[in-house]
Every structure is written in C-alpha cells, then in structure tokens.
C-alpha positions as CSV (number, residue, x, y, z in Angstrom):
1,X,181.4,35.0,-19.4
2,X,178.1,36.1,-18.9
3,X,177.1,39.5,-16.9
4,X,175.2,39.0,-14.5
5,X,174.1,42.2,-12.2
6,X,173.5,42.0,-8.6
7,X,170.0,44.1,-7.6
8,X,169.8,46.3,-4.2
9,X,169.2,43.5,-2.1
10,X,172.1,41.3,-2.6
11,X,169.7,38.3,-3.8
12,X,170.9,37.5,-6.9
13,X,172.6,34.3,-7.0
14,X,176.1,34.3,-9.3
15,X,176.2,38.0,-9.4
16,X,180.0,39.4,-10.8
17,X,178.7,43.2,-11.8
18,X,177.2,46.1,-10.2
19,X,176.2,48.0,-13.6
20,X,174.4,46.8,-17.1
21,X,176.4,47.2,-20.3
22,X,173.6,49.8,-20.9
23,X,174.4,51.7,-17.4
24,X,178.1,51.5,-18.9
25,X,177.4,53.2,-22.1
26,X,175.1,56.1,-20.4
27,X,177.9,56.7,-18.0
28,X,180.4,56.8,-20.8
29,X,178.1,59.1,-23.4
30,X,176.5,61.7,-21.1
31,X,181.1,62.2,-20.2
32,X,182.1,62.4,-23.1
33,X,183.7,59.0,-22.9
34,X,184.6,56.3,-25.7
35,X,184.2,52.6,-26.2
36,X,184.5,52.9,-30.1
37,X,185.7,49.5,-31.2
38,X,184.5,47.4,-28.4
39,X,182.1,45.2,-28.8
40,X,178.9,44.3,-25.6
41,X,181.3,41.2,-24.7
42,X,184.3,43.5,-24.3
43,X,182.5,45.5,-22.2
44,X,181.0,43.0,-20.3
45,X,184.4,41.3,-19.5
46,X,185.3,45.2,-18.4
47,X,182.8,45.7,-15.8
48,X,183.4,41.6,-14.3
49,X,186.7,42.7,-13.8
50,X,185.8,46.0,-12.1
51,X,183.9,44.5,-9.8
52,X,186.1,42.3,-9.0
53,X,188.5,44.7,-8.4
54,X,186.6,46.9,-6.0
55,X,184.9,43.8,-4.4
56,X,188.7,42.5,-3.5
57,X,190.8,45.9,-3.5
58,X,188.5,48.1,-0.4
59,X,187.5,46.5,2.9
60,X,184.1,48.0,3.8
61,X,182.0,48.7,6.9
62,X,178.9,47.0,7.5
63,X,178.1,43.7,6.6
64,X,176.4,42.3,3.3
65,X,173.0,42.2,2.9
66,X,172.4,38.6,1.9
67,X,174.9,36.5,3.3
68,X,175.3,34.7,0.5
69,X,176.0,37.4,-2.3
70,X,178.8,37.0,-4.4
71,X,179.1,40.4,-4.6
72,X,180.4,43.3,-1.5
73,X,177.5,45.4,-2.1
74,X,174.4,46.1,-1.1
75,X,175.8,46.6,2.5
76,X,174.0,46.4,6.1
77,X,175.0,49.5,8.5
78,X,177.6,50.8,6.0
C-alpha cells in the first residue's frame, strides 16, 4: 500500500498517514528508538495502521477541514 500523507489543510485526496517514513525515523533516532530490521514498506504499513487507529479509536471536537479528507485531521474549531 502506498503512503500517502495528508498536508495541513486536509486536501489531499486518498490520504491514510499523518507522518513521512522520514518523520518516523527522526522521531525514532533523536529517542533512542529502533526499527533495525524493518524495511520503508514495513514502516509504511506501521504508520497506515496508526492512523487508522487514532482516526477510528478518539472522537474529536471540531469539524474537518476539507470535508472530504480521508483523514480526522486537520480540524476546524478543535
């Protein structure tokens, strides 16, 4: 599956991630963190599915942006 990252406006269409595999492995070196043994697909399939999780998991206040986002963020009056 390809990643595809939504921007701050909520206007990308097909959007499943909030962060870049490059975002993901900043994150993870400047904590101390590991991915040793995964490959830029495994993590890609990682961050889908943590979006997806906090997309259907929280219920948040405001409204999205775009109307039409796949995504739960960017948020109006949140």
């Amino acid at each position: 599956m390809t990643l595809i990252v939504q921007d701050d406006n909520g206007i990308i269409v097909g959007a499943n991630a909030y962060i870049t595999v490059a975002e993901f492995k900043a994150y993870h070196d400047a904590r101390g963190g590991s991915y040793v043994g995964k490959s830029d697909p495994d993590i890609e399939k990682a961050i889908i599915l943590a979006t997806d999780y906090l997309d259907d998991r929280f219920n948040y206040v405001g409204r999205r942006r775009n109307l039409e986002q796949d995504t739960a963020w960017p948020r109006n009056n949140a």
